[in-house]
C-alpha positions in Angstrom: 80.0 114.8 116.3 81.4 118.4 116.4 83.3 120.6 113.9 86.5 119.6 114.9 86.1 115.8 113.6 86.9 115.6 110.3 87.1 112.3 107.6 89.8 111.6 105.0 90.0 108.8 102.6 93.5 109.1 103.2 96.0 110.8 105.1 97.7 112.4 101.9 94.6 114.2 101.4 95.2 116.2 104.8 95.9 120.0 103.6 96.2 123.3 105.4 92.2 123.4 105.8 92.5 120.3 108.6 95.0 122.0 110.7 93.8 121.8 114.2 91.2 119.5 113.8 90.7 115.8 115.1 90.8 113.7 111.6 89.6 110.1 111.0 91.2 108.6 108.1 91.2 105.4 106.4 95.4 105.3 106.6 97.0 102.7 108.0 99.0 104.0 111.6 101.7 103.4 110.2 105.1 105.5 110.5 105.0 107.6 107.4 101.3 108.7 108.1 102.3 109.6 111.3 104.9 111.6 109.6 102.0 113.2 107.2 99.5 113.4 110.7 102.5 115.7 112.5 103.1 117.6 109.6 99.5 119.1 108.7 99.2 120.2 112.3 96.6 117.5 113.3 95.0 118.5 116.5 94.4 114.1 116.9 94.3 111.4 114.9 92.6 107.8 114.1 94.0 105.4 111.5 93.5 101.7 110.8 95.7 99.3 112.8 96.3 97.2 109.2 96.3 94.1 111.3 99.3 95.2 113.1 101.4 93.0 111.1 105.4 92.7 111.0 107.2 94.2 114.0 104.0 95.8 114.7 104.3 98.4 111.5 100.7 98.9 111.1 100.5 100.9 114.8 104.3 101.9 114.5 103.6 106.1 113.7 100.4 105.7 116.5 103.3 105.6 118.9 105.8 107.6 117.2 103.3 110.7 117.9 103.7 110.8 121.2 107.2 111.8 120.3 105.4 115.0 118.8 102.5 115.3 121.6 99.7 114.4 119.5 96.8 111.9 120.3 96.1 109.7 118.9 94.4 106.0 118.4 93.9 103.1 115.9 90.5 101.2 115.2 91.0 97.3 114.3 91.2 96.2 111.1 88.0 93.6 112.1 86.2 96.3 112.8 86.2 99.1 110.0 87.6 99.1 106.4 90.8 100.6 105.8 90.7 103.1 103.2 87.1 104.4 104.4 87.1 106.6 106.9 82.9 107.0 107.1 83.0 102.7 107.9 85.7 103.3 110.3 83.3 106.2 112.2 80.2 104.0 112.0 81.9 100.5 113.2 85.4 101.3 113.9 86.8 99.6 117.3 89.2 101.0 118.8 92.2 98.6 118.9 95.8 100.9 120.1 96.3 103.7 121.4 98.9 106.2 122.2 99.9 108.1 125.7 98.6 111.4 124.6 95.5 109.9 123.6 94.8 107.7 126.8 95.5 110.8 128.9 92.4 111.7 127.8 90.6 108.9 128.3 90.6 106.8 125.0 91.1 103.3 125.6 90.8 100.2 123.4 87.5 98.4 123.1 85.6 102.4 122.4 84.2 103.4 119.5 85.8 104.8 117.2 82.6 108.2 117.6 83.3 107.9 121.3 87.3 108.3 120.7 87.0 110.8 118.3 84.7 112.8 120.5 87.1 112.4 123.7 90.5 113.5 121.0 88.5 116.9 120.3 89.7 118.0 124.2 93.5 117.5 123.0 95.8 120.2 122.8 97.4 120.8 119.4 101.0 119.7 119.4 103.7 122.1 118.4 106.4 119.2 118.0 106.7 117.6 114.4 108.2 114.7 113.6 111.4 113.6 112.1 111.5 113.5 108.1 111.0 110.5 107.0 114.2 109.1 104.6 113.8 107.8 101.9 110.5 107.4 101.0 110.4 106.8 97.7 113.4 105.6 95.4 114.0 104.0 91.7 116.0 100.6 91.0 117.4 101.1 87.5 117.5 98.0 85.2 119.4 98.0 81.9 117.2 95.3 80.0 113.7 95.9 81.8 111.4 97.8 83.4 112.6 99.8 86.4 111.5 99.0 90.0 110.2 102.0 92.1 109.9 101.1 95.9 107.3 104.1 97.5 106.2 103.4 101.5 103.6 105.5 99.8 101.3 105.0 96.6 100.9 108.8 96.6 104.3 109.0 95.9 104.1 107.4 92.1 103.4 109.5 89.3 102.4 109.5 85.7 106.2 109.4 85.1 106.3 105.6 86.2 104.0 104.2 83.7 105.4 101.2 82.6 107.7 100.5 85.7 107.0 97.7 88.5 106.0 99.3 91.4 106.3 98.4 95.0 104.3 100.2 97.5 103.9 100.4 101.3 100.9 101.1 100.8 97.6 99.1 102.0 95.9 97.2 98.9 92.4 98.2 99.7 90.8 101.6 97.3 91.0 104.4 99.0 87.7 105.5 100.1 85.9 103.1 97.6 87.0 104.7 94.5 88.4 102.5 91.9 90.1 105.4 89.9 92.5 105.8 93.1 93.8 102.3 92.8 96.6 103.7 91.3 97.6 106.9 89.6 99.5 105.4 86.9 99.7 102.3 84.5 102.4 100.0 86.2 104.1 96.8 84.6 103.1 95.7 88.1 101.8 96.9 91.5 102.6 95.5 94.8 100.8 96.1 98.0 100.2 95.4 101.6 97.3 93.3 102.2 97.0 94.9 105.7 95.7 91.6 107.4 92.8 91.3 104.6 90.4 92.8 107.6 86.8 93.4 107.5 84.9 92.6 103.9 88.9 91.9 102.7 89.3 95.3 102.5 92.9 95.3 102.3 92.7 93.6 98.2 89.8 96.3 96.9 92.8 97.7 94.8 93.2 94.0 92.9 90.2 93.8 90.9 90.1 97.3 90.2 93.5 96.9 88.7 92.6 94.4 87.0 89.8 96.3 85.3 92.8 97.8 84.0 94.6 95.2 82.8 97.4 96.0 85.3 99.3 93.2 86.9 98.9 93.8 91.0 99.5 91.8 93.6 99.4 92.2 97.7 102.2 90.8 100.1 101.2 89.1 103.4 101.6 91.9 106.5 103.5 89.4 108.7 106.2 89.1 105.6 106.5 92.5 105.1 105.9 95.7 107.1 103.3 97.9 106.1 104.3 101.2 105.2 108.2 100.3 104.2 108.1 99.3 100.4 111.7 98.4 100.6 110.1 95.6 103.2 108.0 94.7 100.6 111.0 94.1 98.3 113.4 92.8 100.6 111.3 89.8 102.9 107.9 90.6 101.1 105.6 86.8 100.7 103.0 87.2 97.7 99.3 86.5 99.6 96.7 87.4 97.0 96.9 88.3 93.5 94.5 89.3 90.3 94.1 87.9 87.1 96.6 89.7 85.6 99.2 88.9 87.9 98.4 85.5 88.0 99.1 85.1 84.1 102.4 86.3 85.0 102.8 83.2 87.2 102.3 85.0 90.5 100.6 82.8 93.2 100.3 83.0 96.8 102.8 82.0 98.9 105.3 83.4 96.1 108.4 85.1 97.3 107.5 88.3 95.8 111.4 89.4 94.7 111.8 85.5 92.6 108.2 86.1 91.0 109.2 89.6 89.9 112.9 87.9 89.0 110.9 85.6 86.8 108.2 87.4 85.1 110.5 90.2 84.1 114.1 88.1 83.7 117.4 89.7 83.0 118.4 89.5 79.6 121.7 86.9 79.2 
């Protein structure tokens, strides 16, 4: 490896330091952390494919660079865990990638060391990428707790404690730690289970909410497109759930908008 490879948990993490560098992270591709990829100056970038899941959302912002000019590639969810960028170095598989990146020679079936090692020869792009709308919104209810749909769990706050929260967001902890499940103590959380993958590494956040006695609860990727919480809300099928939510009546196969309807009822 050289200097210019760098690891992040997440793609939220990236800062000003990573500008210019080639960064693994345990992302998802999807479009808004291609967004946050283009925006912190990224010299390349490698993020989990999530499965690929509904109209291809996992791998959507993989593409979408190349409307920027940056590299860059996606290992397969079978191969690495998502949310752990050091797995995603060690076994990672490559399993998409982009124009910019094949240009240089990156094609699926490398490692992801190999990959990383060919992105360091990219040229930084100077393009960034559209703002993404919308991102993060509140549903206000009059006789219960309000719903917040965020493509992002790093967009909810201590401010949404008590609220029922739908995220974008992949379901597994970001780089292992439990006290990143979720920054806040949520009526409910929803995830994407980003095509369970290796080790079911797309549900880690379940059982650490439920540590927390905080109902949480993934949809399935082909019901819901990673990365779009209002997805999630709108089409999103319940796959996997923890204790906590399952007290609440929330099973798989649930349609995750009637559970929600049901465990938190409008008042006649």
């Amino acid at each position: 490896m050289t200097g210019d490879i760098l690891l992040l948990p997440s793609i939220t993490d990236a800062d000003p330091r990573h500008r210019g560098h080639v960064v693994v992270s345990g992302s998802h591709g999807g479009l808004y952390p291609g967004y946050l990829a283009a925006k912190a100056g990224l010299k390349a970038i490698i993020l989990n494919d999530a499965g690929g899941g509904l109209g291809g959302a996992g791998v959507a912002g993989i593409h979408a660079l190349d409307q920027a000019g940056m590299a860059a590639a996606a290992v397969s969810h079978l191969s690495a865990r998502i949310g752990d960028a050091d797995d995603m170095l060690a076994r990672g598989v490559i399993s998409t990638v982009n124009t910019a990146a094949a240009v240089l020679g990156v094609t699926p079936g490398m490692t992801c060391a190999q990959a990383a090692e060919r992105l360091t020869q990219a040229i930084i792009p100077t393009t960034a990428l559209p703002p993404i709308d919308e991102a993060r919104r509140v549903i206000a209810r009059d006789d219960g707790p309000d719903v917040v749909i965020a493509d992002s769990a790093s967009l909810i706050g201590h401010g949404d404690a008590g609220r029922i929260i739908i995220t974008g967001s992949h379901g597994g902890l970001v780089g292992g730690d439990p006290a990143r499940a979720l920054k806040t103590n949520a009526a409910v959380a929803v995830f994407n289970d980003a095509g369970g993958g290796i080790d079911n590494a797309g549900l880690t956040r379940l059982p650490a909410l439920d540590a927390r006695a905080i109902p949480a609860v993934t949809v399935a990727h082909m019901s819901a497109r990673i990365g779009d919480a209002a997805s999630a809300w709108e089409t999103g099928v319940i796959s996997h759930t923890n204790a906590a939510a399952a007290a609440l009546g929330a099973g798989p196969g649930d349609r995750l908008r009637d559970w929600i309807g049901k465990a938190f009822p409008a008042r006649p």
